[in-house]
C-alpha positions as CSV (number, residue, x, y, z in Angstrom):
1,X,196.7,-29.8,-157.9
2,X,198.9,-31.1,-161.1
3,X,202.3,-32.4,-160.5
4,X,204.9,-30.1,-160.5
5,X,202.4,-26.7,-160.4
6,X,203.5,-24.7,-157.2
7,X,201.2,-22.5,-155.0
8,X,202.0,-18.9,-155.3
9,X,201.2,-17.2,-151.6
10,X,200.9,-13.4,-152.0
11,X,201.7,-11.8,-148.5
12,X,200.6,-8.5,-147.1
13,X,203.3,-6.8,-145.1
14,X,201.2,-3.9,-144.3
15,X,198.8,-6.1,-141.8
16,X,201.4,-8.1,-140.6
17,X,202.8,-4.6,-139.7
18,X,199.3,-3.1,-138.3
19,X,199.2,-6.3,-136.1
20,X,202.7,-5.7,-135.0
21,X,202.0,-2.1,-133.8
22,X,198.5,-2.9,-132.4
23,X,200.5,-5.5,-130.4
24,X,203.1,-2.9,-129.3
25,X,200.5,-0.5,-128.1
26,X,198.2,-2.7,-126.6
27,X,201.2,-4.2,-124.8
28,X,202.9,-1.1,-123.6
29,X,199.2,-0.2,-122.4
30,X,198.7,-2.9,-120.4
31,X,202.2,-2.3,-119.0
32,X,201.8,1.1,-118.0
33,X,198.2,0.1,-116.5
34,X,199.9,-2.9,-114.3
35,X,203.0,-0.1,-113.1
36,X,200.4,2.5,-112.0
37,X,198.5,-0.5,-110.1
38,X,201.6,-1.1,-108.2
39,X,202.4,2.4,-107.7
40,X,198.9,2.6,-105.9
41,X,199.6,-0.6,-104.2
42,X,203.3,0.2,-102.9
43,X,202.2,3.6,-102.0
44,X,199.2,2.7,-99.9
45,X,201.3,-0.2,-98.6
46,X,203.9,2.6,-97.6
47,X,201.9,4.6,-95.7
48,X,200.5,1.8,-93.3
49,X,204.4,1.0,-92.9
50,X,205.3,4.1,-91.6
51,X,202.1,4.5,-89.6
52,X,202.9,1.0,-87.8
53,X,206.6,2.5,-87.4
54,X,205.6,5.3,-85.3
55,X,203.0,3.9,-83.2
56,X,206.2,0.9,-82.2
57,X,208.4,3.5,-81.7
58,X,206.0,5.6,-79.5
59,X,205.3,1.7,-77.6
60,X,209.3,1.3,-77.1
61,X,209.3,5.0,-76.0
62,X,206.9,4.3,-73.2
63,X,208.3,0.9,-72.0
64,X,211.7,2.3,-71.9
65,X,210.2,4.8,-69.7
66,X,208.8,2.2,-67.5
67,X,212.1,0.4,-67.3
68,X,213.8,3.0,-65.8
């Protein structure tokens, strides 16, 4: 390269765009995958929860019957 001769870079908005919204959806994809995952997750979670609730309360029932 000659002294003083400057390199003219030609850019291409429109990929750098395509990229941009590939990356968006592929992002907000994922994102959506991972919140249903822990939907699942919480729900099944919630159901054992409420399961262990009532078979405690049903225990406390019957040992405050025995107390008395």
């Amino acid at each position: 390269m000659e002294v003083g001769k400057r390199a003219i870079l030609v850019y291409q908005t429109w990929k750098l765009r395509v990229a941009l919204v590939l990356l968006a959806l592929v992002g907000g994809i994922g994102g959506w995958q991972l919140y249903a995952l822990g939907q699942a997750n919480a729900e099944a979670e919630l159901v054992a929860l409420r399961l262990e609730r009532d078979q405690l309360a049903a225990r406390l029932a019957t040992q405050t019957a025995d107390y008395r």
